[in-house]
C-alpha angles and dihedrals in degrees: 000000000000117000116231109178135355124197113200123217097348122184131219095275087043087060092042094050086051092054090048093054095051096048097054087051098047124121135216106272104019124128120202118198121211116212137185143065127314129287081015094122110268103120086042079054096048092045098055092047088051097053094048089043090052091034095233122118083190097054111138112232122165128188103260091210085133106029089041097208135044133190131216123180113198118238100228092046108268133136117306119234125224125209122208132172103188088189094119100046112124098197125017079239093077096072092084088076099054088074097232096130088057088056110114118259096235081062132103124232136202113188120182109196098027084167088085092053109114084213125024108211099248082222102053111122105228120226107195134207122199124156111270127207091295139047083245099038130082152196122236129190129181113202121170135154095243145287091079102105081125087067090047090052088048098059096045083060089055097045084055103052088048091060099040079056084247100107087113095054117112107238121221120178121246124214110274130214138226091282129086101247113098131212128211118185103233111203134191119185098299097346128084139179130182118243113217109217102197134167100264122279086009093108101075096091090044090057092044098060089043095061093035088055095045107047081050087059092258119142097239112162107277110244104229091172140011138194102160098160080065096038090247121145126164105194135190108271106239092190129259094272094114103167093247097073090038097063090043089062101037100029080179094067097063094097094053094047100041079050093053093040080051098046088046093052092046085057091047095054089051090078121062111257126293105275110256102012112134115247125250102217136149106279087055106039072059096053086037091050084051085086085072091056094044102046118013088032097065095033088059105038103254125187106270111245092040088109094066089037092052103045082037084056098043099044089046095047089037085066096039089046114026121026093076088070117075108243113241126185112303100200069199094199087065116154149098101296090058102052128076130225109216097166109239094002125106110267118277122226131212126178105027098138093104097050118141148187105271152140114310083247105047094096093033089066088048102057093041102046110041122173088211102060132012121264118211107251087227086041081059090047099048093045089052088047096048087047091052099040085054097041104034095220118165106259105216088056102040092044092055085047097057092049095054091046093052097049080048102056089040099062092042086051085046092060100037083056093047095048095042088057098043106035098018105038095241112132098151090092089059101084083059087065096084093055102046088050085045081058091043096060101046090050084051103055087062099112104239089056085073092115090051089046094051096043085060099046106132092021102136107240109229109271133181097264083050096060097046094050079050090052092043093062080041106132129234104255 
Protein backbone atom coordinates (compact mmCIF):
# COMPACT_ATOMS: atom_id res chain seq x y z
CA UNK A 1 0.00 0.00 0.00
CA UNK A 2 1.41 3.16 -0.89
CA UNK A 3 3.16 5.31 2.06
CA UNK A 4 2.07 8.79 2.38
CA UNK A 5 3.77 10.27 5.12
CA UNK A 6 6.48 8.83 8.16
CA UNK A 7 7.22 10.60 11.19
CA UNK A 8 10.51 9.45 12.83
CA UNK A 9 10.94 9.21 16.48
CA UNK A 10 8.06 10.89 17.37
CA UNK A 11 7.08 11.74 21.35
CA UNK A 12 4.51 11.69 22.78
CA UNK A 13 3.39 15.58 21.64
CA UNK A 14 4.63 14.75 18.29
CA UNK A 15 1.88 11.83 18.23
CA UNK A 16 -0.84 14.14 19.81
CA UNK A 17 -0.26 16.92 17.35
CA UNK A 18 -0.63 14.21 14.65
CA UNK A 19 -3.87 13.19 15.97
CA UNK A 20 -4.96 16.76 16.08
CA UNK A 21 -4.16 17.33 12.60
CA UNK A 22 -5.86 14.66 11.45
CA UNK A 23 -8.66 15.26 13.15
CA UNK A 24 -9.13 18.59 12.03
CA UNK A 25 -8.66 17.18 8.30
CA UNK A 26 -11.12 14.06 8.57
CA UNK A 27 -13.90 13.61 6.53
CA UNK A 28 -17.37 12.23 6.99
CA UNK A 29 -17.08 8.48 6.36
CA UNK A 30 -13.33 7.74 6.78
CA UNK A 31 -11.94 5.04 8.99
CA UNK A 32 -8.66 5.25 10.09
CA UNK A 33 -6.96 2.02 11.46
CA UNK A 34 -4.44 2.18 14.06
CA UNK A 35 -1.95 -0.28 13.97
CA UNK A 36 0.88 -1.32 16.04
CA UNK A 37 1.95 -3.01 20.04
CA UNK A 38 0.80 -2.08 22.89
CA UNK A 39 1.59 1.22 24.90
CA UNK A 40 3.13 2.38 21.08
CA UNK A 41 0.84 5.48 20.82
CA UNK A 42 -2.11 4.67 19.15
CA UNK A 43 -4.92 5.46 21.86
CA UNK A 44 -2.74 8.82 22.72
CA UNK A 45 -3.24 9.27 18.85
CA UNK A 46 -7.02 8.58 18.87
CA UNK A 47 -7.52 10.85 21.90
CA UNK A 48 -6.05 13.70 20.61
CA UNK A 49 -7.98 13.38 17.29
CA UNK A 50 -11.12 13.08 19.29
CA UNK A 51 -10.64 16.16 21.32
CA UNK A 52 -9.71 18.54 18.03
CA UNK A 53 -12.74 16.83 15.98
CA UNK A 54 -15.10 17.58 18.80
CA UNK A 55 -13.22 20.89 19.58
CA UNK A 56 -12.71 20.15 23.11
CA UNK A 57 -9.22 19.82 24.62
CA UNK A 58 -11.28 18.41 27.82
CA UNK A 59 -12.96 16.04 26.20
CA UNK A 60 -13.07 12.91 28.20
CA UNK A 61 -11.86 9.88 26.19
CA UNK A 62 -11.04 6.94 27.67
CA UNK A 63 -9.35 3.69 25.98
CA UNK A 64 -12.27 1.40 25.37
CA UNK A 65 -10.12 -1.51 25.79
CA UNK A 66 -12.91 -2.82 28.08
CA UNK A 67 -15.95 -1.36 26.83
CA UNK A 68 -14.60 -2.04 22.96
CA UNK A 69 -16.45 0.74 21.35
CA UNK A 70 -17.11 4.42 22.20
CA UNK A 71 -19.13 6.73 20.87
CA UNK A 72 -18.68 10.41 20.38
CA UNK A 73 -21.52 12.75 18.69
CA UNK A 74 -20.26 15.88 17.57
CA UNK A 75 -21.82 19.03 19.01
CA UNK A 76 -22.42 21.10 15.59
CA UNK A 77 -23.81 18.31 13.96
CA UNK A 78 -21.38 16.71 12.37
CA UNK A 79 -20.45 12.90 12.07
CA UNK A 80 -20.08 11.26 14.80
CA UNK A 81 -16.93 9.38 15.36
CA UNK A 82 -16.72 5.66 16.81
CA UNK A 83 -13.79 4.27 18.81
CA UNK A 84 -12.99 0.83 18.83
CA UNK A 85 -9.95 -1.13 20.32
CA UNK A 86 -10.48 -4.83 18.92
CA UNK A 87 -7.64 -5.97 21.27
CA UNK A 88 -9.93 -8.42 23.30
CA UNK A 89 -11.76 -10.15 20.40
CA UNK A 90 -11.40 -13.74 20.50
CA UNK A 91 -12.45 -14.48 16.76
CA UNK A 92 -12.60 -11.88 13.93
CA UNK A 93 -16.43 -13.19 13.99
CA UNK A 94 -17.28 -11.19 17.06
CA UNK A 95 -17.28 -7.81 15.35
CA UNK A 96 -20.46 -8.21 14.33
CA UNK A 97 -21.46 -7.51 17.59
CA UNK A 98 -19.65 -4.18 18.09
CA UNK A 99 -22.23 -2.60 15.83
CA UNK A 100 -19.84 -0.96 13.48
CA UNK A 101 -21.29 -2.17 10.61
CA UNK A 102 -24.73 -0.45 11.79
CA UNK A 103 -22.60 3.24 12.02
CA UNK A 104 -23.81 5.42 9.67
CA UNK A 105 -21.97 5.82 6.68
CA UNK A 106 -21.62 9.58 6.96
CA UNK A 107 -19.62 8.53 10.31
CA UNK A 108 -15.76 8.34 11.17
CA UNK A 109 -13.99 5.23 12.66
CA UNK A 110 -10.72 4.54 14.68
CA UNK A 111 -10.07 1.32 15.03
CA UNK A 112 -6.97 0.18 17.06
CA UNK A 113 -6.21 -3.62 16.21
CA UNK A 114 -7.68 -3.70 12.72
CA UNK A 115 -5.97 -6.85 12.44
CA UNK A 116 -9.15 -8.57 14.20
CA UNK A 117 -11.56 -6.97 11.65
CA UNK A 118 -13.22 -9.85 9.42
CA UNK A 119 -13.12 -7.21 6.70
CA UNK A 120 -10.72 -4.24 6.61
CA UNK A 121 -12.51 -1.36 4.83
CA UNK A 122 -9.85 -1.15 0.86
CA UNK A 123 -10.19 2.59 1.49
CA UNK A 124 -8.99 2.94 5.26
CA UNK A 125 -6.49 4.94 5.48
CA UNK A 126 -3.58 2.87 7.88
CA UNK A 127 -1.77 4.74 10.73
CA UNK A 128 1.18 2.59 11.72
CA UNK A 129 3.16 2.14 14.88
CA UNK A 130 6.44 0.68 14.89
CA UNK A 131 9.54 1.46 18.16
CA UNK A 132 11.75 4.52 17.25
CA UNK A 133 15.08 5.15 18.32
CA UNK A 134 13.93 5.51 22.04
CA UNK A 135 11.62 3.62 24.67
CA UNK A 136 9.49 6.87 24.46
CA UNK A 137 9.84 7.55 21.08
CA UNK A 138 7.90 6.07 18.01
CA UNK A 139 7.50 5.40 14.23
CA UNK A 140 4.45 6.42 12.33
CA UNK A 141 3.48 5.58 9.00
CA UNK A 142 0.63 6.60 7.19
CA UNK A 143 -0.34 3.98 3.99
CA UNK A 144 -3.57 4.33 2.13
CA UNK A 145 -4.78 3.44 -1.39
CA UNK A 146 -5.39 6.59 -2.32
CA UNK A 147 -7.89 9.81 -1.87
CA UNK A 148 -6.26 10.69 1.34
CA UNK A 149 -3.88 14.13 0.25
CA UNK A 150 -5.86 15.69 3.18
CA UNK A 151 -3.80 13.12 5.70
CA UNK A 152 -0.61 14.07 4.02
CA UNK A 153 -1.36 17.39 4.50
CA UNK A 154 -2.10 16.65 7.73
CA UNK A 155 1.56 15.14 8.82
CA UNK A 156 3.46 17.68 7.31
CA UNK A 157 1.50 19.97 9.75
CA UNK A 158 2.53 18.13 12.27
CA UNK A 159 6.01 17.84 11.23
CA UNK A 160 5.91 21.41 11.19
CA UNK A 161 4.52 22.31 14.68
CA UNK A 162 7.24 19.71 16.27
CA UNK A 163 9.85 21.56 14.91
CA UNK A 164 8.48 25.06 15.59
CA UNK A 165 8.46 23.39 19.54
CA UNK A 166 4.46 23.67 19.17
CA UNK A 167 3.59 20.12 18.75
CA UNK A 168 1.82 20.36 22.15
CA UNK A 169 -0.24 23.17 21.24
CA UNK A 170 -4.37 22.45 20.89
CA UNK A 171 -5.45 23.46 17.19
CA UNK A 172 -9.15 25.59 16.46
CA UNK A 173 -10.13 26.66 12.81
CA UNK A 174 -10.36 30.49 11.81
CA UNK A 175 -12.40 31.66 9.73
CA UNK A 176 -11.03 31.34 6.34
CA UNK A 177 -11.37 33.53 3.43
CA UNK A 178 -12.09 33.19 -0.23
CA UNK A 179 -8.49 32.01 -0.90
CA UNK A 180 -7.21 28.94 -0.74
CA UNK A 181 -4.77 29.30 2.27
CA UNK A 182 -6.33 27.98 5.72
CA UNK A 183 -5.75 29.18 9.44
CA UNK A 184 -5.90 27.21 12.40
CA UNK A 185 -5.45 29.33 16.47
CA UNK A 186 -2.52 27.26 18.24
CA UNK A 187 -2.69 27.61 21.87
CA UNK A 188 -0.18 26.64 24.88
CA UNK A 189 -1.29 27.13 28.33
CA UNK A 190 -1.88 31.24 28.17
CA UNK A 191 0.07 31.85 24.79
CA UNK A 192 -1.22 31.48 21.29
CA UNK A 193 0.01 31.93 17.64
CA UNK A 194 -1.84 31.48 14.36
CA UNK A 195 -0.56 28.64 11.89
CA UNK A 196 -0.82 29.74 7.81
CA UNK A 197 -1.87 26.52 5.65
CA UNK A 198 -0.87 27.60 1.96
CA UNK A 199 -0.54 25.77 -1.25
CA UNK A 200 3.46 25.05 -1.20
CA UNK A 201 6.25 27.96 -2.34
CA UNK A 202 3.22 30.46 -2.38
CA UNK A 203 4.42 32.31 0.90
CA UNK A 204 7.44 34.44 -0.50
CA UNK A 205 5.42 37.51 -1.34
CA UNK A 206 3.63 37.23 2.01
CA UNK A 207 7.31 37.41 3.99
CA UNK A 208 8.34 39.77 2.13
CA UNK A 209 5.90 42.10 2.88
CA UNK A 210 6.22 41.16 6.50
CA UNK A 211 9.55 42.09 6.76
CA UNK A 212 9.13 45.16 4.25
CA UNK A 213 6.11 46.52 6.65
CA UNK A 214 7.90 45.96 9.74
CA UNK A 215 10.96 47.23 9.34
CA UNK A 216 8.82 50.34 8.12
CA UNK A 217 7.17 50.35 11.67
CA UNK A 218 4.17 48.73 10.40
CA UNK A 219 2.19 45.75 12.87
CA UNK A 220 2.43 42.87 10.42
CA UNK A 221 1.97 39.67 12.04
CA UNK A 222 5.53 38.59 13.65
CA UNK A 223 6.85 35.30 11.88
CA UNK A 224 7.82 33.04 14.71
CA UNK A 225 8.42 30.11 12.27
CA UNK A 226 8.68 29.50 8.84
CA UNK A 227 8.66 26.35 6.36
CA UNK A 228 7.79 27.95 3.01
CA UNK A 229 9.13 25.00 0.61
CA UNK A 230 6.05 23.04 2.47
CA UNK A 231 3.68 25.98 2.55
CA UNK A 232 3.95 26.04 6.63
CA UNK A 233 3.82 29.85 8.90
CA UNK A 234 3.26 30.18 12.40
CA UNK A 235 2.46 34.08 12.96
CA UNK A 236 2.12 36.20 15.86
CA UNK A 237 -1.73 36.09 17.02
CA UNK A 238 -2.92 39.57 16.91
CA UNK A 239 -6.22 38.64 18.70
CA UNK A 240 -9.53 38.13 17.28
CA UNK A 241 -10.63 42.34 17.53
CA UNK A 242 -10.77 42.81 13.90
CA UNK A 243 -12.56 46.23 13.51
CA UNK A 244 -15.25 44.85 12.14
CA UNK A 245 -16.57 43.35 15.12
CA UNK A 246 -15.52 46.24 16.99
CA UNK A 247 -17.36 48.35 15.55
CA UNK A 248 -20.10 46.06 15.66
CA UNK A 249 -19.95 46.14 18.95
CA UNK A 250 -19.04 50.00 19.62
CA UNK A 251 -20.73 51.64 16.48
CA UNK A 252 -19.16 55.18 18.48
CA UNK A 253 -15.99 54.33 17.98
CA UNK A 254 -16.09 54.45 13.86
CA UNK A 255 -14.68 58.00 13.63
CA UNK A 256 -11.52 57.20 15.85
CA UNK A 257 -10.71 54.11 14.05
CA UNK A 258 -11.45 55.27 10.22
CA UNK A 259 -8.99 58.44 11.59
CA UNK A 260 -6.30 56.09 12.73
CA UNK A 261 -6.76 53.56 9.24
CA UNK A 262 -6.40 57.05 7.52
CA UNK A 263 -3.67 58.26 9.36
CA UNK A 264 -1.90 54.70 8.85
CA UNK A 265 -2.41 54.77 4.99
CA UNK A 266 -1.13 58.60 4.76
CA UNK A 267 2.56 57.09 6.71
CA UNK A 268 2.73 54.24 4.33
CA UNK A 269 2.61 56.45 1.14
CA UNK A 270 5.27 58.45 2.50
CA UNK A 271 7.93 55.59 1.48
CA UNK A 272 8.41 54.66 -2.01
CA UNK A 273 6.60 51.21 -2.86
CA UNK A 274 7.50 47.96 -1.59
CA UNK A 275 10.35 46.64 -4.00
CA UNK A 276 8.71 43.53 -6.82
CA UNK A 277 5.37 43.87 -6.36
CA UNK A 278 3.42 43.96 -9.79
CA UNK A 279 1.79 47.28 -10.66
CA UNK A 280 -1.60 47.88 -10.69
CA UNK A 281 -1.96 50.28 -13.70
CA UNK A 282 -4.47 50.95 -16.13
CA UNK A 283 -4.15 48.43 -18.57
CA UNK A 284 -4.48 46.06 -15.90
CA UNK A 285 -7.52 47.68 -13.21
CA UNK A 286 -9.29 47.16 -17.10
CA UNK A 287 -8.22 43.13 -17.57
CA UNK A 288 -8.97 42.76 -13.71
CA UNK A 289 -12.72 44.66 -14.16
CA UNK A 290 -13.19 42.05 -17.03
CA UNK A 291 -14.48 39.63 -14.16
CA UNK A 292 -17.55 41.85 -14.09
CA UNK A 293 -18.15 41.23 -17.93
CA UNK A 294 -17.45 37.40 -17.71
CA UNK A 295 -19.41 36.44 -14.71
CA UNK A 296 -22.10 39.09 -13.27
CA UNK A 297 -22.70 40.49 -17.31
CA UNK A 298 -24.11 37.39 -18.63
CA UNK A 299 -25.93 36.33 -15.15
CA UNK A 300 -27.86 39.55 -15.36
CA UNK A 301 -28.53 39.96 -18.67
CA UNK A 302 -26.17 42.68 -19.70
CA UNK A 303 -26.16 44.35 -23.10
CA UNK A 304 -23.73 42.24 -25.36
CA UNK A 305 -20.39 44.46 -26.49
CA UNK A 306 -20.03 46.28 -22.51
CA UNK A 307 -17.05 44.26 -21.97
CA UNK A 308 -15.03 46.02 -24.70
CA UNK A 309 -16.81 49.56 -23.65
CA UNK A 310 -15.95 49.13 -20.20
CA UNK A 311 -12.19 47.99 -20.38
CA UNK A 312 -12.10 50.58 -23.32
CA UNK A 313 -13.58 53.33 -20.33
CA UNK A 314 -11.40 52.31 -17.53
CA UNK A 315 -7.81 52.04 -19.54
CA UNK A 316 -8.64 55.67 -21.34
CA UNK A 317 -9.83 57.60 -17.72
CA UNK A 318 -6.76 55.42 -15.60
CA UNK A 319 -4.11 57.60 -17.86
CA UNK A 320 -6.43 61.41 -17.70
CA UNK A 321 -6.92 60.88 -13.78
CA UNK A 322 -4.36 58.90 -12.28
CA UNK A 323 -0.73 58.73 -13.87
CA UNK A 324 0.20 62.15 -12.58
CA UNK A 325 0.25 60.61 -8.95
CA UNK A 326 3.21 58.47 -8.03
CA UNK A 327 2.05 55.24 -7.40
CA UNK A 328 2.85 53.98 -3.52
CA UNK A 329 2.08 50.10 -1.90
CA UNK A 330 -1.75 49.08 -2.25
CA UNK A 331 -1.97 46.41 0.38
CA UNK A 332 -5.10 46.12 -2.27
CA UNK A 333 -7.72 43.57 0.59
CA UNK A 334 -7.81 46.60 2.84
CA UNK A 335 -10.74 46.86 5.05
CA UNK A 336 -12.16 46.36 8.25
CA UNK A 337 -12.02 43.09 8.49
CA UNK A 338 -8.01 43.22 7.94
CA UNK A 339 -7.11 45.36 10.17
CA UNK A 340 -6.81 44.86 13.97
CA UNK A 341 -7.80 46.80 16.49
CA UNK A 342 -5.09 46.53 19.46
CA UNK A 343 -6.28 49.51 21.47
CA UNK A 344 -3.36 52.06 21.80
CA UNK A 345 -1.06 50.05 19.75
CA UNK A 346 -0.18 50.77 16.68
CA UNK A 347 -3.05 48.57 13.68
CA UNK A 348 -2.44 45.57 12.96
CA UNK A 349 -2.49 44.27 9.34
CA UNK A 350 -3.45 40.85 7.93
CA UNK A 351 -3.50 39.82 4.16
CA UNK A 352 -1.05 41.94 2.60
CA UNK A 353 0.56 39.29 0.34
CA UNK A 354 -1.17 40.61 -2.81
CA UNK A 355 -0.25 44.18 -2.36
CA UNK A 356 0.70 46.23 -5.48
CA UNK A 357 1.97 49.38 -6.86
CA UNK A 358 -1.21 51.62 -7.39
CA UNK A 359 -2.86 54.74 -7.25
CA UNK A 360 -2.48 56.67 -3.64
CA UNK A 361 -6.29 55.96 -3.41
CA UNK A 362 -6.62 52.65 -4.31
CA UNK A 363 -6.64 51.34 -0.45
CA UNK A 364 -8.36 54.39 0.79
CA UNK A 365 -11.48 53.39 -1.26
CA UNK A 366 -11.16 50.35 0.01
CA UNK A 367 -11.26 50.98 3.40
CA UNK A 368 -13.91 53.46 3.08
CA UNK A 369 -16.24 51.79 0.86
CA UNK A 370 -16.54 48.15 1.84
CA UNK A 371 -18.84 46.07 0.36
CA UNK A 372 -19.04 44.03 3.84
CA UNK A 373 -20.41 47.16 6.64
CA UNK A 374 -21.68 50.42 6.08
CA UNK A 375 -19.50 53.34 6.23
CA UNK A 376 -21.08 56.83 7.45
CA UNK A 377 -21.29 59.20 4.28
CA UNK A 378 -19.57 62.21 6.67
CA UNK A 379 -16.99 59.06 8.19
CA UNK A 380 -16.07 58.85 4.47
CA UNK A 381 -15.72 62.66 4.32
CA UNK A 382 -13.58 63.14 7.39
CA UNK A 383 -11.47 60.48 6.57
CA UNK A 384 -10.87 62.24 2.55
CA UNK A 385 -10.27 65.50 4.24
CA UNK A 386 -7.80 64.16 6.89
CA UNK A 387 -5.96 62.23 3.83
CA UNK A 388 -5.72 65.29 1.96
CA UNK A 389 -4.81 67.68 4.79
CA UNK A 390 -1.60 64.90 5.60
CA UNK A 391 -0.75 64.30 2.27
CA UNK A 392 -1.41 67.60 0.57
CA UNK A 393 -2.92 66.05 -2.67
CA UNK A 394 -4.72 68.18 -4.87
CA UNK A 395 -8.58 67.50 -4.19
CA UNK A 396 -10.23 67.77 -7.57
CA UNK A 397 -7.86 65.07 -8.81
CA UNK A 398 -7.78 62.88 -6.11
CA UNK A 399 -11.20 63.09 -5.69
CA UNK A 400 -11.92 61.93 -9.71
CA UNK A 401 -9.27 59.03 -8.98
CA UNK A 402 -10.96 57.58 -6.20
CA UNK A 403 -14.05 57.48 -8.00
CA UNK A 404 -12.75 55.76 -10.69
CA UNK A 405 -11.01 53.39 -8.38
CA UNK A 406 -13.77 52.72 -6.71
CA UNK A 407 -16.02 52.00 -9.80
CA UNK A 408 -13.22 50.09 -10.61
CA UNK A 409 -12.93 47.86 -7.60
CA UNK A 410 -16.65 47.56 -7.56
CA UNK A 411 -17.07 46.10 -10.60
CA UNK A 412 -14.18 43.86 -10.08
CA UNK A 413 -15.99 42.86 -6.32
CA UNK A 414 -19.36 42.53 -8.44
CA UNK A 415 -17.79 39.71 -10.70
CA UNK A 416 -15.60 37.77 -7.99
CA UNK A 417 -19.31 37.45 -6.02
CA UNK A 418 -20.94 36.46 -8.89
CA UNK A 419 -18.24 33.76 -9.89
CA UNK A 420 -17.80 32.40 -6.35
CA UNK A 421 -21.54 31.69 -6.34
CA UNK A 422 -21.86 30.20 -10.04
CA UNK A 423 -18.53 28.21 -10.68
CA UNK A 424 -17.19 27.79 -6.29
CA UNK A 425 -20.42 27.19 -4.29
CA UNK A 426 -20.06 30.09 -2.31
CA UNK A 427 -23.41 32.24 -2.14
CA UNK A 428 -22.94 33.59 0.85
CA UNK A 429 -21.10 36.81 -0.90
CA UNK A 430 -24.03 37.45 -2.70
CA UNK A 431 -26.07 39.50 -0.04
CA UNK A 432 -22.91 41.95 -0.26
CA UNK A 433 -23.98 42.65 -4.18
CA UNK A 434 -26.60 45.45 -3.40
CA UNK A 435 -24.21 47.42 -1.57
CA UNK A 436 -21.35 47.34 -3.80
CA UNK A 437 -23.72 48.39 -6.69
CA UNK A 438 -25.11 50.98 -4.19
CA UNK A 439 -20.78 52.22 -4.20
CA UNK A 440 -20.64 51.88 -7.81
CA UNK A 441 -23.21 54.35 -8.55
CA UNK A 442 -22.27 56.93 -6.49
CA UNK A 443 -18.51 56.70 -7.86
CA UNK A 444 -20.10 56.86 -11.19
CA UNK A 445 -22.21 60.04 -11.02
CA UNK A 446 -18.82 61.99 -10.47
CA UNK A 447 -18.70 63.78 -13.54
CA UNK A 448 -15.50 62.66 -15.07
CA UNK A 449 -16.74 59.06 -14.80
CA UNK A 450 -19.26 60.06 -17.91
CA UNK A 451 -17.41 57.45 -20.45
CA UNK A 452 -17.81 54.48 -17.66
CA UNK A 453 -21.31 55.55 -17.15
CA UNK A 454 -22.04 55.50 -20.33
CA UNK A 455 -20.18 52.06 -21.13
CA UNK A 456 -22.97 50.33 -18.20
CA UNK A 457 -26.02 51.88 -19.32
CA UNK A 458 -28.62 49.05 -19.57
CA UNK A 459 -26.52 46.71 -17.09
CA UNK A 460 -29.40 45.22 -14.70
CA UNK A 461 -28.44 46.40 -10.70
CA UNK A 462 -28.67 43.44 -8.45
CA UNK A 463 -32.00 43.16 -7.21
CA UNK A 464 -33.37 41.14 -5.24
CA UNK A 465 -34.88 38.69 -8.04
CA UNK A 466 -31.24 38.77 -9.42
CA UNK A 467 -29.71 37.42 -6.44
CA UNK A 468 -32.12 34.67 -5.90
CA UNK A 469 -31.92 33.39 -9.57
CA UNK A 470 -28.02 33.65 -8.65
CA UNK A 471 -28.58 31.60 -5.57
CA UNK A 472 -30.81 29.16 -7.42
CA UNK A 473 -27.38 27.87 -10.25
CA UNK A 474 -25.73 28.03 -7.37
CA UNK A 475 -23.55 24.56 -7.08
CA UNK A 476 -23.49 22.05 -4.34
CA UNK A 477 -20.12 22.70 -2.53
Amino acid sequence: MPELARLTDADAALTAALGRSLGLAARPGQSYLLDGPLGSGKTHLARAFIRARLGNPAEDVPSPSFTLVQTYDDPAGGPSIWHADLYRLADASETAELGLDEADPRDIRLIEWPDRLAQVPPDALWVTFRPGSGPELREITLSAAGGWSAAKRAADQARFLGEACWADADLVPLAGDASSRRYLRATRAAETAVLMDAPPGSQGAYTSMTRWLRTRGFHAPEILAADPEAGFLLLEDLGDDLIARVLEAGPSLAPEAYARITDLLAALHRHPPAPGIPALDGPELARQAGLFAEWYGPAAGAPPGCDRAIATAIETLHARLCEDAPPVTGLRDFHAENIVWRGDAPLGLLDFQDAVAVHPAYDLVSALQDVRRDVAPEIERAALDRYLAATGADRDSFTAAYALLGAQRNLRILGIFARLCLQDGKPRYLAFMPRAWAHLQRDLAHPALAPLAEALAGVPAPTRDLIDRLRARCPTP
